[in-house]
DSSP file (Angstrom, degrees, kcal/mol; ACC not computed):
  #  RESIDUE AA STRUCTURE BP1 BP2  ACC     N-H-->O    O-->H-N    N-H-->O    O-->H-N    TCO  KAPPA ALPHA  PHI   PSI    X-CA   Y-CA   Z-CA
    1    1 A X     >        0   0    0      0, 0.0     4,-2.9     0, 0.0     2,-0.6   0.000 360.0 360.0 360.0 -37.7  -10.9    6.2    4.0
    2    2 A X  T  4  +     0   0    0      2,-0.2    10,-0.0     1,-0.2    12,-0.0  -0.357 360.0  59.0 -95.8  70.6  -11.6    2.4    3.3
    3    3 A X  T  > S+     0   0    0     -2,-0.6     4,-1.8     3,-0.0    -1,-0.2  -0.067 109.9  50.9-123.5 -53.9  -15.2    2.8    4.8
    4    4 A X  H  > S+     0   0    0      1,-0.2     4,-1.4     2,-0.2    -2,-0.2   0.936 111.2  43.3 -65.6 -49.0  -15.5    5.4    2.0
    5    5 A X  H  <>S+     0   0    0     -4,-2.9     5,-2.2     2,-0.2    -1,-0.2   0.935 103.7  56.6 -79.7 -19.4  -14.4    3.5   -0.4
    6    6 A X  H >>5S+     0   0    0      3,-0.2     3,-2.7     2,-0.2     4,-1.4   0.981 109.6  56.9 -49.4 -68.1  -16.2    0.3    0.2
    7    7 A X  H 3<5S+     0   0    0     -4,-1.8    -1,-0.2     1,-0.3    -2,-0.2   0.741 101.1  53.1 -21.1 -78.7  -19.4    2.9    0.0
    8    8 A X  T 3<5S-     0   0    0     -4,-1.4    -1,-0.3     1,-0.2    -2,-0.2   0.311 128.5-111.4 -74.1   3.3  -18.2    3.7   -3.3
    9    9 A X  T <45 +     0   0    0     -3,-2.7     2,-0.3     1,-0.2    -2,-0.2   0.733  69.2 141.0  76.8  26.3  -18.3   -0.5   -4.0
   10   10 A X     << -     0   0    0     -5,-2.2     2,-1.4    -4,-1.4    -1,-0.2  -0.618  60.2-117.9 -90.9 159.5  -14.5   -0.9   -4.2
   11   11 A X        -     0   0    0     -2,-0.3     2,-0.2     2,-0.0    -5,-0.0  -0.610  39.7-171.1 -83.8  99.6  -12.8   -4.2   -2.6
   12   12 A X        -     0   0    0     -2,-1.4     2,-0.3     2,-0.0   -10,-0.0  -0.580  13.4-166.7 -90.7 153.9  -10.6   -2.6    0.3
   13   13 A X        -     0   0    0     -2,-0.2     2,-0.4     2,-0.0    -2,-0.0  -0.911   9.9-152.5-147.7 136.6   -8.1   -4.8    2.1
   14   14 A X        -     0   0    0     -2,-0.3     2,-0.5   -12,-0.0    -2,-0.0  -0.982   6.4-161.1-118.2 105.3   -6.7   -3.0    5.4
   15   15 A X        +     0   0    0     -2,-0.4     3,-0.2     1,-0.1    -2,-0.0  -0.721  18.9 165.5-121.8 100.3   -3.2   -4.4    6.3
   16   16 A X        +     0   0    0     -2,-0.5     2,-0.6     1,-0.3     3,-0.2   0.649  68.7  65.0 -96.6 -20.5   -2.1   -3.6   10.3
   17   17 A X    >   -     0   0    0      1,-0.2     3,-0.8     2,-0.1    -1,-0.3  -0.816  67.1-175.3-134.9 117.3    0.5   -5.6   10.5
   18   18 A X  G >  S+     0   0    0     -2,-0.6     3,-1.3     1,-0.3    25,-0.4   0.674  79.3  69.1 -58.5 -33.3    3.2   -4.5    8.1
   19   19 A X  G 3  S+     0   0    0      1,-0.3    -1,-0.3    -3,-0.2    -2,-0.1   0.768  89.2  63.5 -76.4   2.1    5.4   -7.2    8.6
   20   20 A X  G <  S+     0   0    0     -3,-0.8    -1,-0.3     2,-0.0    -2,-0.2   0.937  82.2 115.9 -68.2 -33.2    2.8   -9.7    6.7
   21   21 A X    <   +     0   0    0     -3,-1.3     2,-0.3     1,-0.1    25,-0.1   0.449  37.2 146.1 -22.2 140.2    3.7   -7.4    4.0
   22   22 A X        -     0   0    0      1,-0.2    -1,-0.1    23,-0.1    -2,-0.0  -0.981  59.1 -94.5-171.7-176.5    5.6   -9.2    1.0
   23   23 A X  S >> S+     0   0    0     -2,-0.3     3,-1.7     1,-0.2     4,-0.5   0.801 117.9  66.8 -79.2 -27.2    5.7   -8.8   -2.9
   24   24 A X  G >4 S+     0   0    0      1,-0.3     3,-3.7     2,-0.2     2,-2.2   0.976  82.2  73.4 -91.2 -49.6    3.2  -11.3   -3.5
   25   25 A X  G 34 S+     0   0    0      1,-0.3    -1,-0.3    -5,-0.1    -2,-0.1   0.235  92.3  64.7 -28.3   5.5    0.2   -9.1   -1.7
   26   26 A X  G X4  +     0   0    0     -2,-2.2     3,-1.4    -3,-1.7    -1,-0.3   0.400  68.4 114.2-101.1 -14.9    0.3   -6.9   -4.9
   27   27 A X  T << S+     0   0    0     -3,-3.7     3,-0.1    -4,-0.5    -3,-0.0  -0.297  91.8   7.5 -45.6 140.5   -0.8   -9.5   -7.1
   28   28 A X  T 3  S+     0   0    0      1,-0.2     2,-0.6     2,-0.1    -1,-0.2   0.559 100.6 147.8  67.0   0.7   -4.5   -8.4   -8.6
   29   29 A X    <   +     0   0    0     -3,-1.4    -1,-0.2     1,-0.2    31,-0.1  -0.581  28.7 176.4 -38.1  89.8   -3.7   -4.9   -6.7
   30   30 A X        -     0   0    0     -2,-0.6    30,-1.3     1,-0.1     2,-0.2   0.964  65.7  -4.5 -82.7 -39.0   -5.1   -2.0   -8.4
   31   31 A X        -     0   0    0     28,-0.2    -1,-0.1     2,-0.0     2,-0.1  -0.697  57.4-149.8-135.3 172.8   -4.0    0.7   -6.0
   32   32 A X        -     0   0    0     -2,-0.2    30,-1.9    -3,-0.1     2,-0.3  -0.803   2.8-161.2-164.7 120.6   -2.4    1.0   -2.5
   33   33 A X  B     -a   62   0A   0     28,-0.2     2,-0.3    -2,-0.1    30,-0.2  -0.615   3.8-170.1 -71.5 137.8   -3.0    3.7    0.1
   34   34 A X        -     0   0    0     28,-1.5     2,-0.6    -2,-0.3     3,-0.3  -0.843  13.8-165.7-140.7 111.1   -0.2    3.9    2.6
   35   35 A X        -     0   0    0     -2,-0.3    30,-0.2     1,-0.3    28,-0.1  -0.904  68.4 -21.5-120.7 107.0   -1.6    6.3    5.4
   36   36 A X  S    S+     0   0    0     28,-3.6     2,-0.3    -2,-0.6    -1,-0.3   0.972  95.0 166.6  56.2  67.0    0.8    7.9    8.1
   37   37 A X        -     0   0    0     -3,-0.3    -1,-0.2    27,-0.0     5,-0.1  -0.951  36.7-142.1-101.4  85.6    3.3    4.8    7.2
   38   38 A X        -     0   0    0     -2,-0.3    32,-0.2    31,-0.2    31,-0.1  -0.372  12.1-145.4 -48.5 130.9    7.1    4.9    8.4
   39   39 A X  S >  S+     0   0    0     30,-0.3     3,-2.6     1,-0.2    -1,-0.1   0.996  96.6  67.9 -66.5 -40.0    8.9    3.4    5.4
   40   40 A X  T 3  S+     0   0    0      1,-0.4    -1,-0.2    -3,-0.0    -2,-0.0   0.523 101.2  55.4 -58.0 -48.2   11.5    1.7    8.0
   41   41 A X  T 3  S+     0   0    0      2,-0.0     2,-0.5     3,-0.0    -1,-0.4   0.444  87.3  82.3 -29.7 -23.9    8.5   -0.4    9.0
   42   42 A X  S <  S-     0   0    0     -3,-2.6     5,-0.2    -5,-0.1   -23,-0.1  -0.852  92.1-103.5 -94.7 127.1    7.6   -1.7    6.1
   43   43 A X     >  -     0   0    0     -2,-0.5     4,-1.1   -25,-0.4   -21,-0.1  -0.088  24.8-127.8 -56.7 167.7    9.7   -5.1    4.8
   44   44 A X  H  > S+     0   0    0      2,-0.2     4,-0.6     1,-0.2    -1,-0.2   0.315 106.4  61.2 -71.3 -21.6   12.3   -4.5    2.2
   45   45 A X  H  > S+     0   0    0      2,-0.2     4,-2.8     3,-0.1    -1,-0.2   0.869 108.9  45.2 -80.4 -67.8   10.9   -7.1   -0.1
   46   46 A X  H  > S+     0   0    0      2,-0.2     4,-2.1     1,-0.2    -2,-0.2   0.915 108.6  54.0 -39.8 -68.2    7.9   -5.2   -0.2
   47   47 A X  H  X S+     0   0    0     -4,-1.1     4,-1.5    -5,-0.2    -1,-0.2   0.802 110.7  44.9   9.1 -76.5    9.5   -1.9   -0.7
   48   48 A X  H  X S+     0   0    0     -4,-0.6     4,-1.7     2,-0.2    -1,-0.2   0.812 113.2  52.5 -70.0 -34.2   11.5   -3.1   -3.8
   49   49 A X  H  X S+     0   0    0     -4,-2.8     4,-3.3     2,-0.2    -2,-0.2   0.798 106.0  55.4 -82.3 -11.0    8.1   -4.9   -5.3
   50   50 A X  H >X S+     0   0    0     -4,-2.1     3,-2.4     1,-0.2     4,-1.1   0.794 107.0  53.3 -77.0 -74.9    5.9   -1.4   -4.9
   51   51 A X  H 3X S+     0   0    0     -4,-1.5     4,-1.8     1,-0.4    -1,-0.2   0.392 113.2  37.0 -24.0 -47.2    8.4    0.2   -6.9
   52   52 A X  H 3X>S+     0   0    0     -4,-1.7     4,-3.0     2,-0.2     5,-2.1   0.836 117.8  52.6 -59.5 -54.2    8.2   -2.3   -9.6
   53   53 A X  H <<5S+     0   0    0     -4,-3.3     6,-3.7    -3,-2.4    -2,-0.2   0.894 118.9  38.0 -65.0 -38.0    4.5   -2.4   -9.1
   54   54 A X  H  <5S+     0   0    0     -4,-1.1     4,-0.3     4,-0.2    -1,-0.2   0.976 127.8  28.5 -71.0 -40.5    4.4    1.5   -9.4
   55   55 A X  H  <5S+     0   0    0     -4,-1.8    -3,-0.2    -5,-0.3    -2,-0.2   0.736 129.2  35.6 -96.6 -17.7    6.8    2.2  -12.0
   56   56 A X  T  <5S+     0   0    0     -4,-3.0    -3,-0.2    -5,-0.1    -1,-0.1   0.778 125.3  34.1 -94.8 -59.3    6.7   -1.1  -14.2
   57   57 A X  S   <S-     0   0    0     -5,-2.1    -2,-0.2     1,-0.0    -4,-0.1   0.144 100.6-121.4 -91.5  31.1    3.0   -2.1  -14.0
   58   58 A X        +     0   0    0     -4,-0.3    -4,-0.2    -6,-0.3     2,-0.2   0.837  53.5 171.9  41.3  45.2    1.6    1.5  -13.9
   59   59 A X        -     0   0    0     -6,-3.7   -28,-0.2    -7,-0.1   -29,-0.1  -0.497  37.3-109.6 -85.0 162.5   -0.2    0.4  -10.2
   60   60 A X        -     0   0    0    -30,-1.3     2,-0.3    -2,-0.2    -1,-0.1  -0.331  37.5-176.9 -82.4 146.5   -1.7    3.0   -8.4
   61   61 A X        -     0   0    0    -30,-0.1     2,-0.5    -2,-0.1   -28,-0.2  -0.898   5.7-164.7-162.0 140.0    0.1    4.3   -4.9
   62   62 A X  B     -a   33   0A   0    -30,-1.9   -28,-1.5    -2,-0.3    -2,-0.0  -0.920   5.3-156.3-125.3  97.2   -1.3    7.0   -2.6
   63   63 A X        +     0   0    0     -2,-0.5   -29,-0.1   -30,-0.2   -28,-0.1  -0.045  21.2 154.1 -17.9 156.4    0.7    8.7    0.1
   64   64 A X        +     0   0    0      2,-0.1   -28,-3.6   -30,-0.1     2,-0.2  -0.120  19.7  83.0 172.8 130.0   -0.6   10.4    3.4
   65   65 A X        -     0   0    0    -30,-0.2     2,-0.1   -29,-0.1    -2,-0.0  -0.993  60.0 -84.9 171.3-167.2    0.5   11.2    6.7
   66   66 A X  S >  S-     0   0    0     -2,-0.2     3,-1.7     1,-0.0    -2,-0.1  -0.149  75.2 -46.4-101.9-153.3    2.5   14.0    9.0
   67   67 A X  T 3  S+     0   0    0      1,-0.3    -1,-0.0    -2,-0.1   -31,-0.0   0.976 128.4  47.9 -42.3 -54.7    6.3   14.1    9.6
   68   68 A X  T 3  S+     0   0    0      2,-0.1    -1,-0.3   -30,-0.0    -3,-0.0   0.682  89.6  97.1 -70.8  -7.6    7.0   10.8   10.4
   69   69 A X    <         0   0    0     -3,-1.7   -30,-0.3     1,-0.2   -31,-0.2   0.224 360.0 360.0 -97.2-122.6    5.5    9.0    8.0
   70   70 A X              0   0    0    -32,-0.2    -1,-0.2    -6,-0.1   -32,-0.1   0.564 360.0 360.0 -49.7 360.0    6.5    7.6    4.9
């Protein structure tokens, strides 16, 4: 997917290691993709700031994955 969007001239950043994760990695954020993501992997700090990010600053957030993930 972010090979497809690059195409499509958007600025992708691709995160593998969750635990870098933190509130401040939403700053200037427009969207965030979380693809076949266990939340229990993701920090708690992070967590609490998507929520805010989704539900207070109207940011963007995209699901996808099987059972296990998010």
């Amino acid at each position: 997917m972010a090979g497809i969007l690059r195409k499509q001239g958007f600025d992708v950043q691709t995160v593998t290691d969750l635990s870098s994760l933190n509130a401040g990695a939403l700053t200037g954020t427009r969207a965030v993709i979380l693809n076949n993501v266990p939340a229990f992997k993701l920090p708690a700090e992070f967590l609490y700031a998507l929520d805010v990010y989704v539900q207070t600053q109207g940011g963007g957030l995209m699901m996808a994955g099987g059972k296990n993930s998010f």
